[in-house]
BAFI-3210 file (N, C-alpha, C; in Angstrom, 3 decimals, decimal comma, padded with zeros to 6 digits):
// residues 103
n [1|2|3|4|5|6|7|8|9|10|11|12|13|14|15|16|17|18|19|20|21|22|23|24|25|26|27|28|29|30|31|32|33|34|35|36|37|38|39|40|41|42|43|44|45|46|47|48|49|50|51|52|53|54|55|56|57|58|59|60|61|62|63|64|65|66|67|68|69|70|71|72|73|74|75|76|77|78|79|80|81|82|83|84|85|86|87|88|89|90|91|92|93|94|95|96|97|98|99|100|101|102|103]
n.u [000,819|001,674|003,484|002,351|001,653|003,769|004,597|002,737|003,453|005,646|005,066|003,351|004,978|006,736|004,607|004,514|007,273|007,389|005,143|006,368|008,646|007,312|005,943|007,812|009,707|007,400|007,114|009,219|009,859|007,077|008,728|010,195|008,854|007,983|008,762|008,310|005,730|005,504|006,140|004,505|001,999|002,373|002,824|000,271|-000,789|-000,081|-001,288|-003,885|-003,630|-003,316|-005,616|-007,902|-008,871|-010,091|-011,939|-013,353|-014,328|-016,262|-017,915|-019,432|-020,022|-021,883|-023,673|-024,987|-026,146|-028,117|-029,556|-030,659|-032,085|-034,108|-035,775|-036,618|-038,397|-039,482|-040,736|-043,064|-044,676|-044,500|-045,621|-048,427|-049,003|-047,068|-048,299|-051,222|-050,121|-049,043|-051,405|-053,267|-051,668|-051,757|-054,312|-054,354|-052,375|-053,540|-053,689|-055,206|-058,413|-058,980|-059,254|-061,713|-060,484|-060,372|-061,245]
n.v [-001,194|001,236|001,749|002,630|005,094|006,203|006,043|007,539|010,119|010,192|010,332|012,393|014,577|014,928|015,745|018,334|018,923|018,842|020,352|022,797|022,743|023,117|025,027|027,372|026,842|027,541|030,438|031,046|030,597|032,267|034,867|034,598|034,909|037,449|040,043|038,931|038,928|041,366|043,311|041,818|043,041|045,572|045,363|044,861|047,168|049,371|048,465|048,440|051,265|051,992|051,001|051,947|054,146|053,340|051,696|053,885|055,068|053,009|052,515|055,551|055,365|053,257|053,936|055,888|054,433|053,210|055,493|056,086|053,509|053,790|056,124|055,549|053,265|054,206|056,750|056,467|055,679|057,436|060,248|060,373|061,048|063,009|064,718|065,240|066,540|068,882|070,141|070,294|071,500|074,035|074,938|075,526|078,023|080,039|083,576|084,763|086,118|089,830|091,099|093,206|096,164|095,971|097,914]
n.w [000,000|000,788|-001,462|-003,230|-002,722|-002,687|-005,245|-006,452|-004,820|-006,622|-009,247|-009,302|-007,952|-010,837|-012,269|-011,870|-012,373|-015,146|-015,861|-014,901|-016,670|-019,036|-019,006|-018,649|-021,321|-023,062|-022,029|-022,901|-025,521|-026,019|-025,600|-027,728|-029,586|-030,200|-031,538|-034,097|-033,924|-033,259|-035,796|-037,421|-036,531|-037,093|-039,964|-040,507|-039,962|-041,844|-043,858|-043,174|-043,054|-045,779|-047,151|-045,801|-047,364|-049,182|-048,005|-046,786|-049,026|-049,811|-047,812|-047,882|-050,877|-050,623|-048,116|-049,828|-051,926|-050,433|-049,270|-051,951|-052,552|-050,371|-050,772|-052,950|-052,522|-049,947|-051,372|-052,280|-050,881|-048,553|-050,226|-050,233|-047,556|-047,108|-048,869|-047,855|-045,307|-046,223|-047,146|-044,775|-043,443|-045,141|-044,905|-042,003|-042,280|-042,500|-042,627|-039,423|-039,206|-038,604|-035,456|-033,093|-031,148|-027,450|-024,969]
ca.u [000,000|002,535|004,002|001,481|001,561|005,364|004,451|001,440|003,919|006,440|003,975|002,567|006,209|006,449|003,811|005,453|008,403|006,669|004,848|006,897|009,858|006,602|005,659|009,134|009,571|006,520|007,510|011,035|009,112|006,364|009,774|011,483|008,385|007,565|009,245|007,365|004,299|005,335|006,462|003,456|000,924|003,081|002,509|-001,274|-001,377|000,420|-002,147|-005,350|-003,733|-003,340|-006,708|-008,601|-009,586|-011,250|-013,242|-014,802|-014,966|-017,141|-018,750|-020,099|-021,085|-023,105|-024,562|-025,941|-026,771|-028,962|-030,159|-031,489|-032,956|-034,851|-036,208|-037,354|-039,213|-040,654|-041,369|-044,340|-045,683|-044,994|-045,714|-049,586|-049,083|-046,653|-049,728|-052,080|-049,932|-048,932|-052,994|-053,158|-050,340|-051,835|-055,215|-053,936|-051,521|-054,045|-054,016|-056,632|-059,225|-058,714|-060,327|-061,443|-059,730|-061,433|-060,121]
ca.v [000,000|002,304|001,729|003,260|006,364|006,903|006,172|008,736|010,979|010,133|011,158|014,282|015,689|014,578|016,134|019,500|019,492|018,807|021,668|023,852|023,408|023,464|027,194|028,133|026,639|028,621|031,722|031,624|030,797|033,774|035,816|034,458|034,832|038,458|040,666|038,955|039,626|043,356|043,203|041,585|044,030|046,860|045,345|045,411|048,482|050,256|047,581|049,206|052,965|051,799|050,503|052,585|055,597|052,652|051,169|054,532|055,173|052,038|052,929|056,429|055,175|052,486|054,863|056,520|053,764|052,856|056,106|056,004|052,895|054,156|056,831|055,149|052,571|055,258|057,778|056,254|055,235|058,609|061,102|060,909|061,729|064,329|065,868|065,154|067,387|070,043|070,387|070,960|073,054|075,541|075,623|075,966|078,148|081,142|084,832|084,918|087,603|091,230|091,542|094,300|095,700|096,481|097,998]
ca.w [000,000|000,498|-002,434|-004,053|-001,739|-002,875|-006,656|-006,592|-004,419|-007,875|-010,412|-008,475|-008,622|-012,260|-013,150|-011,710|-012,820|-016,842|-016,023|-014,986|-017,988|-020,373|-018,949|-019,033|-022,217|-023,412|-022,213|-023,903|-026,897|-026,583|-026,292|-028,820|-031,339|-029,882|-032,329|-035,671|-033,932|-033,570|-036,972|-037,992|-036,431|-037,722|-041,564|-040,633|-039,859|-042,875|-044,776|-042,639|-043,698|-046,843|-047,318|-045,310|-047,718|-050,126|-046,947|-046,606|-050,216|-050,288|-047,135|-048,372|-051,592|-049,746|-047,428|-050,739|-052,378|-049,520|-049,429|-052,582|-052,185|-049,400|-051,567|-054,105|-051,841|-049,284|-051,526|-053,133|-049,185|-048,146|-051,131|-049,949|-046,503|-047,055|-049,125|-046,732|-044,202|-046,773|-047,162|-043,703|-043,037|-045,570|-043,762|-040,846|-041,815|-042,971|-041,609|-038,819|-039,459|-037,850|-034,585|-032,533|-029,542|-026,510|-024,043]
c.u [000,863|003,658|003,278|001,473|002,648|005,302|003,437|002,300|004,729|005,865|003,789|003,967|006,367|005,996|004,040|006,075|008,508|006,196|005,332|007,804|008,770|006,116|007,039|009,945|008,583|006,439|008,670|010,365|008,332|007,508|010,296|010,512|007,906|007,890|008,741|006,155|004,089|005,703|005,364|002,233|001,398|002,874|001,063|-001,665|-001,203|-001,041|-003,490|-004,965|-003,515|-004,588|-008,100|-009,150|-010,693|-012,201|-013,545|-014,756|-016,352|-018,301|-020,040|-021,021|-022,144|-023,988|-025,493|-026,674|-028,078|-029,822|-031,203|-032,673|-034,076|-035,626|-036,892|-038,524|-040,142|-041,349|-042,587|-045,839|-045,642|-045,321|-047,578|-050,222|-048,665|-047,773|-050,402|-051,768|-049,230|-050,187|-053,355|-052,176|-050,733|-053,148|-055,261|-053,104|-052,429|-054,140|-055,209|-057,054|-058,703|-059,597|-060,121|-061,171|-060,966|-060,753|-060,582]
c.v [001,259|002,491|002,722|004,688|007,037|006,871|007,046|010,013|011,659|011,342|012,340|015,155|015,734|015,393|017,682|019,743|019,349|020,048|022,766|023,826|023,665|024,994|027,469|027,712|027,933|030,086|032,797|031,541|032,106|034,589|036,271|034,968|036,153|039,420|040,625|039,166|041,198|043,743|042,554|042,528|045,258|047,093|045,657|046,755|049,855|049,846|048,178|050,742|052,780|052,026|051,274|053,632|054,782|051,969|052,823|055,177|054,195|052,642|054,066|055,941|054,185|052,968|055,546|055,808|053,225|053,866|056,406|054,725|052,899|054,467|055,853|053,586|053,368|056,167|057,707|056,094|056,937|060,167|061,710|061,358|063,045|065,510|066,652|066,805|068,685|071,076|071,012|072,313|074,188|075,910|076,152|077,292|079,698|082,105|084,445|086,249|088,590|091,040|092,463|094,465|096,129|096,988|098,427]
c.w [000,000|-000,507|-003,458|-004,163|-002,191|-004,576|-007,140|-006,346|-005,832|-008,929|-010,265|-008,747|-009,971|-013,190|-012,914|-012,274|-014,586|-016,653|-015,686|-016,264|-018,913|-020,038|-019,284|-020,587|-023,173|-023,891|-022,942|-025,158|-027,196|-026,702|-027,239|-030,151|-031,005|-031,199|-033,922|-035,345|-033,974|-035,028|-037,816|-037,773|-036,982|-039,722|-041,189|-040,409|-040,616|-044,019|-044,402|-043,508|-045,047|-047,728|-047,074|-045,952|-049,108|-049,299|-046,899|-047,952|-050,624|-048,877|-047,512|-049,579|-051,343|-049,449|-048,878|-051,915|-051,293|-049,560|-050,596|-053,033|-051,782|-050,082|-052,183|-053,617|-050,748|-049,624|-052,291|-051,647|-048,696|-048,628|-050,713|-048,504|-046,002|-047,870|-048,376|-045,631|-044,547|-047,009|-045,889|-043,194|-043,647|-045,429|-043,013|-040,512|-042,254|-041,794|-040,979|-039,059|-038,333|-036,722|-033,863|-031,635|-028,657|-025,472|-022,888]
res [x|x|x|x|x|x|x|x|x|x|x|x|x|x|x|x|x|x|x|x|x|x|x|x|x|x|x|x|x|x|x|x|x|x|x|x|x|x|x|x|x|x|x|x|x|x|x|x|x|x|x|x|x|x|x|x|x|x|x|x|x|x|x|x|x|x|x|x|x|x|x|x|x|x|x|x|x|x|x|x|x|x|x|x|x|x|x|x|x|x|x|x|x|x|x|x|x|x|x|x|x|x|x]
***
């Protein structure tokens, strides 16, 4: 039985001292590969300013392609309301008669 106890004890260190050289392993590695990642985000980001004045070239003309979209789908739905409340507006919008003062 206590054999077992000292071969569990085995393992349990074992399994320490694997995990520790594999972090420290690891970390010499993220070190070592640090520099192509700054060198890699540094290309992306000449590649974004590069890029970037045809993403909002496409953007804008989007936006106005959408816009006219719009148009040309709302303005048949709302051509007889905007009537409607141009009709009103120029009822509404008449001089009131003169009245007299009193005083």
């Amino acid at each position: 039985m206590i054999e077992l106890f000292v071969l569990a004890a085995l393992a349990f260190a074992a399994l320490i001292v694997i995990g520790t050289l594999v972090s420290v392993f690891s970390l010499v590695g993220w070190f070592l590969w640090l520099p192509f990642k700054i060198i890699g985000w540094m290309f992306r980001g000449v590649a974004l300013l590069i890029a970037l004045p045809f993403v909002l070239l496409a953007a804008v003309l989007g936006g106005f392609g959408m816009l006219l979209g719009m148009g040309v789908l709302f303005l048949p739905l709302l051509l007889p309301f905007a009537m409607i409340g141009g009709l009103l507006w120029w009822l509404f919008r008449r001089p009131a008669p003169a009245q007299a003062r009193t005083f």
